[in-house]
C-alpha positions as CSV (number, residue, x, y, z in Angstrom):
1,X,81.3,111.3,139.8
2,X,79.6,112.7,136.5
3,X,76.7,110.2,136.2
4,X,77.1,109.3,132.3
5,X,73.3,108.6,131.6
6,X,72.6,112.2,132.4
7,X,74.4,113.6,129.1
8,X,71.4,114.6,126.4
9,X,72.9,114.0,122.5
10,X,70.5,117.1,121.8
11,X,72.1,119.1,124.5
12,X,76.1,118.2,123.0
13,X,74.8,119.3,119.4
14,X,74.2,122.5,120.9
15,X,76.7,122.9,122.9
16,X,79.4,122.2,120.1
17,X,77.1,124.9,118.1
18,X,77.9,127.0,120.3
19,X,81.7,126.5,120.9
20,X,81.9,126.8,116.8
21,X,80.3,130.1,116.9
22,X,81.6,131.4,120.0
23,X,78.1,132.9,120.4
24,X,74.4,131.4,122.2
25,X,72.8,134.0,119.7
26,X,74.7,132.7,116.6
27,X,74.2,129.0,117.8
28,X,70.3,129.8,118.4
29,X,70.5,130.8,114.4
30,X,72.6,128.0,113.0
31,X,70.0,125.5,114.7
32,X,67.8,126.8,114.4
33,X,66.4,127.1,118.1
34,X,65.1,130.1,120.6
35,X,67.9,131.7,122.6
36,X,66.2,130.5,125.6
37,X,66.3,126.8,124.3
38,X,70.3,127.2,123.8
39,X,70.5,128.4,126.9
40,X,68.6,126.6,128.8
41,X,70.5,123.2,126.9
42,X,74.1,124.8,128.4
43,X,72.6,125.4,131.5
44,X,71.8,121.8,131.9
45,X,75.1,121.3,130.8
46,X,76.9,122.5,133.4
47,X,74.5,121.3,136.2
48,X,75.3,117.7,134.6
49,X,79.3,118.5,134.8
50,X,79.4,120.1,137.8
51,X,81.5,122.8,136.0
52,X,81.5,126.1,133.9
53,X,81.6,125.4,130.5
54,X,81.7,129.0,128.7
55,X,83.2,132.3,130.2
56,X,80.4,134.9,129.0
57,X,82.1,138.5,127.7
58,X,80.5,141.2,125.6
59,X,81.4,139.6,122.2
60,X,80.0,136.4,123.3
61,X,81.8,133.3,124.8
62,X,84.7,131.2,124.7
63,X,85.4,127.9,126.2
64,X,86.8,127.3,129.5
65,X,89.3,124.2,130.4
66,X,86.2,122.1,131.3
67,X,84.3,123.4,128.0
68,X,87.5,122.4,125.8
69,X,87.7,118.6,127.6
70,X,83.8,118.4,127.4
71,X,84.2,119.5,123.1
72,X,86.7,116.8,122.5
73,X,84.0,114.3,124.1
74,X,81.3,115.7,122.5
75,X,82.4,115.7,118.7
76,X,83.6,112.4,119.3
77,X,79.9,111.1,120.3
78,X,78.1,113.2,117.5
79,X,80.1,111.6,115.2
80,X,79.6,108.1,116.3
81,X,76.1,108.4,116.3
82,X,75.8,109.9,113.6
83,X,78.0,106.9,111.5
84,X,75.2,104.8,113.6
85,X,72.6,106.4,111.7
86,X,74.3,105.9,108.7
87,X,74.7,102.5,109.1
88,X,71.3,101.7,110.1
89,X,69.8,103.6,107.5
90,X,71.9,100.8,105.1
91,X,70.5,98.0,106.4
92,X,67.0,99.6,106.0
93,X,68.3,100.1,102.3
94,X,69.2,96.4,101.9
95,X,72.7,96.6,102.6
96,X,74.3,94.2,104.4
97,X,77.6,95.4,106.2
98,X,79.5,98.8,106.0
99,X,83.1,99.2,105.9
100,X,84.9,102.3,106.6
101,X,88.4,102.0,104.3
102,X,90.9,104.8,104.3
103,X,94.0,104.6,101.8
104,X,96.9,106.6,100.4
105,X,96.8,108.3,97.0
106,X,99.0,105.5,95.9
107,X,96.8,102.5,96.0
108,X,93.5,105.1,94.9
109,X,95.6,106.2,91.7
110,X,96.9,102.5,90.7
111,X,95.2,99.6,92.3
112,X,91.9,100.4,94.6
113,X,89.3,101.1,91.9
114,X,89.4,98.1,90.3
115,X,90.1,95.7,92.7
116,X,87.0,97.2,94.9
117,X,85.0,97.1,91.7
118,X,86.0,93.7,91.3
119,X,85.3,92.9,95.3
120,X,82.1,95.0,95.1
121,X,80.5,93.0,92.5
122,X,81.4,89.7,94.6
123,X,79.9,91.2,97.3
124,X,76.6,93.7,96.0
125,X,75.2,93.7,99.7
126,X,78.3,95.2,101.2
127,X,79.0,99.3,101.2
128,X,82.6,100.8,101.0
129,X,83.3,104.2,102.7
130,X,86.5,105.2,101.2
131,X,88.5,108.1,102.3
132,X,91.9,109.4,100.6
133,X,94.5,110.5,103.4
134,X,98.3,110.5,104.5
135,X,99.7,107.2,105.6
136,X,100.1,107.9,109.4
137,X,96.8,109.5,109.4
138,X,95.8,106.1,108.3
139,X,97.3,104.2,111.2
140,X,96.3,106.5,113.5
141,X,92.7,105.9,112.2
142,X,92.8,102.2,112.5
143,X,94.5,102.0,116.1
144,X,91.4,104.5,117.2
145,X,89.0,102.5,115.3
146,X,88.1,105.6,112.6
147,X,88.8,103.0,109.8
148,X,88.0,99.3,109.7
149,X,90.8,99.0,107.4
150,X,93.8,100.7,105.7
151,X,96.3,100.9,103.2
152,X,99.5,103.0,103.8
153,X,103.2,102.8,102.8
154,X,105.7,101.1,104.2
155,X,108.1,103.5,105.7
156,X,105.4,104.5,108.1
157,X,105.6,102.8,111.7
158,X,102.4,100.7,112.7
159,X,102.6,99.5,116.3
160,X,99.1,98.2,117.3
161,X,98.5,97.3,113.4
162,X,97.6,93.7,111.8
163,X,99.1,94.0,108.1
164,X,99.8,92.2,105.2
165,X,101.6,93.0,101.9
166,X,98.8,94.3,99.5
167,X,101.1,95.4,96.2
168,X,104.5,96.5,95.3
169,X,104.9,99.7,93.3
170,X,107.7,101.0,91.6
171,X,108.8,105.0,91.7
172,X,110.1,106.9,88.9
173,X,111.8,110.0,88.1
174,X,109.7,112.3,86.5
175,X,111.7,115.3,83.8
176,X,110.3,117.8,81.5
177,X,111.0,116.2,77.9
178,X,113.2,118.7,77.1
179,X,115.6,118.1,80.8
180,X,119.3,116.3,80.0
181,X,117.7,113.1,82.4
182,X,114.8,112.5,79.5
183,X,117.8,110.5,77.7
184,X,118.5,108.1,80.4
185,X,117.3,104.9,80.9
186,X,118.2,104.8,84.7
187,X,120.0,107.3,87.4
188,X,120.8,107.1,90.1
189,X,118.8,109.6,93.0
190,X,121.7,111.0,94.2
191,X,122.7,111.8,90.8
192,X,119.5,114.1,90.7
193,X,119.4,116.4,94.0
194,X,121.5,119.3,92.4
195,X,118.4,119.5,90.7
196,X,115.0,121.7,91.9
197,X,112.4,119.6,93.0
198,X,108.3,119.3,93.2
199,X,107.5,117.6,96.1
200,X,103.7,116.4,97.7
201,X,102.9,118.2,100.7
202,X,104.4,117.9,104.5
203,X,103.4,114.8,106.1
204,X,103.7,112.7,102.9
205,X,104.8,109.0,103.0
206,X,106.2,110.1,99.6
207,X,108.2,113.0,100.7
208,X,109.4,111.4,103.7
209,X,110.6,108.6,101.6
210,X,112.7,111.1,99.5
211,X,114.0,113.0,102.3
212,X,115.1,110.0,103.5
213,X,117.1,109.0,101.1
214,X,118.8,112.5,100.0
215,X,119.7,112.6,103.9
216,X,121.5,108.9,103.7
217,X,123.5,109.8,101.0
218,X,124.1,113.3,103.1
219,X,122.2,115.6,101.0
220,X,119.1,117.6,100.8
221,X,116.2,117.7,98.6
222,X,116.1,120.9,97.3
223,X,112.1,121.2,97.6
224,X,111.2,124.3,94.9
225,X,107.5,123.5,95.1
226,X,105.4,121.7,96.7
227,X,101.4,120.4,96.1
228,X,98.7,118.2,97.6
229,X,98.6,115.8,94.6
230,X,100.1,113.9,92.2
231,X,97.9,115.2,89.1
232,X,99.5,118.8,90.7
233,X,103.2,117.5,90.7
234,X,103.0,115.9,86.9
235,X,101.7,119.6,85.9
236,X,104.2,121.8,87.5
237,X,106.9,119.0,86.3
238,X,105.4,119.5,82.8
239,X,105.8,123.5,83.1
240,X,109.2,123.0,83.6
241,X,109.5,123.9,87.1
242,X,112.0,120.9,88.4
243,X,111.3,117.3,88.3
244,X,110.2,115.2,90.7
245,X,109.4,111.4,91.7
246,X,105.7,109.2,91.4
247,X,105.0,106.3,91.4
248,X,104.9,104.6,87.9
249,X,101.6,103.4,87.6
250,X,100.7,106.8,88.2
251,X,101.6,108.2,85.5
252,X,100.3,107.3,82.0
253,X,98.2,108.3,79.0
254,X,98.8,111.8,77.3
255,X,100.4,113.3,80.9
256,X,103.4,110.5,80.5
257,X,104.0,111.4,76.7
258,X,104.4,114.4,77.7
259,X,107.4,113.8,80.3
260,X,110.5,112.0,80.5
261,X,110.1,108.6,82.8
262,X,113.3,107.9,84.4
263,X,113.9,104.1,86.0
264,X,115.1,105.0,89.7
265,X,118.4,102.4,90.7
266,X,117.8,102.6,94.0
267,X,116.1,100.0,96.1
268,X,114.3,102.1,98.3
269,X,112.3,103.2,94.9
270,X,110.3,99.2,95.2
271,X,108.0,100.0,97.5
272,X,105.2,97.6,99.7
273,X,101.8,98.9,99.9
274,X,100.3,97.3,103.3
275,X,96.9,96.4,104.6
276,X,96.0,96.4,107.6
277,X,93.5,96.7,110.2
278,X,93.3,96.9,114.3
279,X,95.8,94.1,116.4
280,X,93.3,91.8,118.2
281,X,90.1,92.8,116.6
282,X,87.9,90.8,116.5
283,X,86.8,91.3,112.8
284,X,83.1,91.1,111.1
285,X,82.4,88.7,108.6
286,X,82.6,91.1,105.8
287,X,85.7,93.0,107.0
288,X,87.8,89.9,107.2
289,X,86.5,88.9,103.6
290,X,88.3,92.5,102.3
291,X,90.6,91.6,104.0
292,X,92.1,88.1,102.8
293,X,90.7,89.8,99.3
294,X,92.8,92.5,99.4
295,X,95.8,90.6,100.9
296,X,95.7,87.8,98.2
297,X,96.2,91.0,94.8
């Protein structure tokens, strides 16, 4: 049995240095250290794991089955101690609690800045870490504990998750000005997919969504582009290189006089915006008060 206390955090920074460079001579540079330091912290290393953690060749290293289990570990420490530090250095600063949010580009483009500014100036001594990512990247994050809490749509499964509705939004069709669907009021989607598409990325909530639908009413969304944003599907839509779907409130100012906003008929085009955080946690005072604030919009 590996006996935990014996792992140094000094000896893990170098030894993931070293697995990202695939070199002890390149890791020695990037830290900064002698060559005899980085290897004398691997050596260690392996006497505490009882195993091999490099295979040494001519160009340098690479990691062995023991060095790729002991990386996954590793990275996983440095980073918690290092969102310790970070923490800590905010109470020093006068700041009460720390909460680690991460949210689809839905909720950042419509609804989070405000309501957070509005929460925020509630609550000065509390800090917000916010980070924008896909919606089952966001459950993932809150069943692991990466994020205190989330928001993420709801056509993305959530076993493990606590959530409540936080908004409704409504999806649009988005046309050049000059396109034939400019002139409706309403269509229906399936009146649309003989059309060319511009579609958000692989793994989108969005996209799925879409799919989704073109597939019930057995069809195919006839994806011509695709980009990582909504800014970058309103531009290429503009250009006149297909249309594509966003939510309404995400569209406006000068970028939605400049295309045609087409209602959706379809039900699947109301959407629920969730929050939620970890099943059975027990939550801190100022993660719960985000919470009930954010579930009460």
């Amino acid at each position: 049995m590996v006996n935990p206390l014996h792992f140094d955090l000094q000896s893990l920074r170098v030894f993931a240095l070293v697995a990202e460079h695939g070199s002890l001579t390149k890791a020695a540079e990037h830290g900064q250290l002698t060559l005899s330091a980085v290897s004398k912290r691997i050596a260690e290393l392996e006497s505490v794991t009882g195993s091999a953690l490099f295979v040494r060749h001519a160009r340098g290293v690479e990691l062995t089955p023991a060095g790729r289990a002991l990386l996954d570990h590793a990275a996983k420490v440095i980073e918690q101690v290092n969102r310790m530090a970070h923490e800590m250095s905010d109470y020093v600063a006068g700041v009460r609690g720390h909460i680690h949010v991460w949210t689809n580009t839905s909720a950042i483009v419509q609804f989070l800045p405000a309501d957070l500014a509005a929460f925020l100036t509630d609550n000065p001594g509390i800090k917000v870490s916010l980070e924008e990512r896909l919606s089952h990247e966001i459950v993932d994050a809150l069943a692991s504990g990466k994020a205190d809490l989330g928001v993420f749509a709801d056509n993305v499964p959530a076993p493990g998750i606590e959530r409540r509705q936080y908004r409704r939004d409504e999806l649009v069709l988005l046309v050049p000005r000059t396109h034939r669907f400019a002139a409706h009021d309403s269509i229906r989607f399936a009146d649309t997919l003989d059309e060319d598409y511009v579609g958000l990325s692989d793994g989108s909530s969005l996209l799925a969504r879409m799919t989704d639908a073109a597939f019930a009413v057995e069809r195919s969304l006839k994806l011509r582009i695709q980009v990582s944003n909504f800014d970058g599907v309103s531009r290429m839509i503009e250009a006149g290189l297909g249309i594509g779907i966003l939510p309404r409130d995400a569209v406006t100012g000068e970028r939605a006089a400049r295309l045609g906003v087409v209602k959706l008929e379809d039900a699947w085009a109301t959407r629920t915006l969730w929050v939620g955080v970890k099943a059975g946690t027990v939550l801190t005072t100022d993660i719960a008060k985000l919470f009930d604030f954010m579930s009460a919009r």
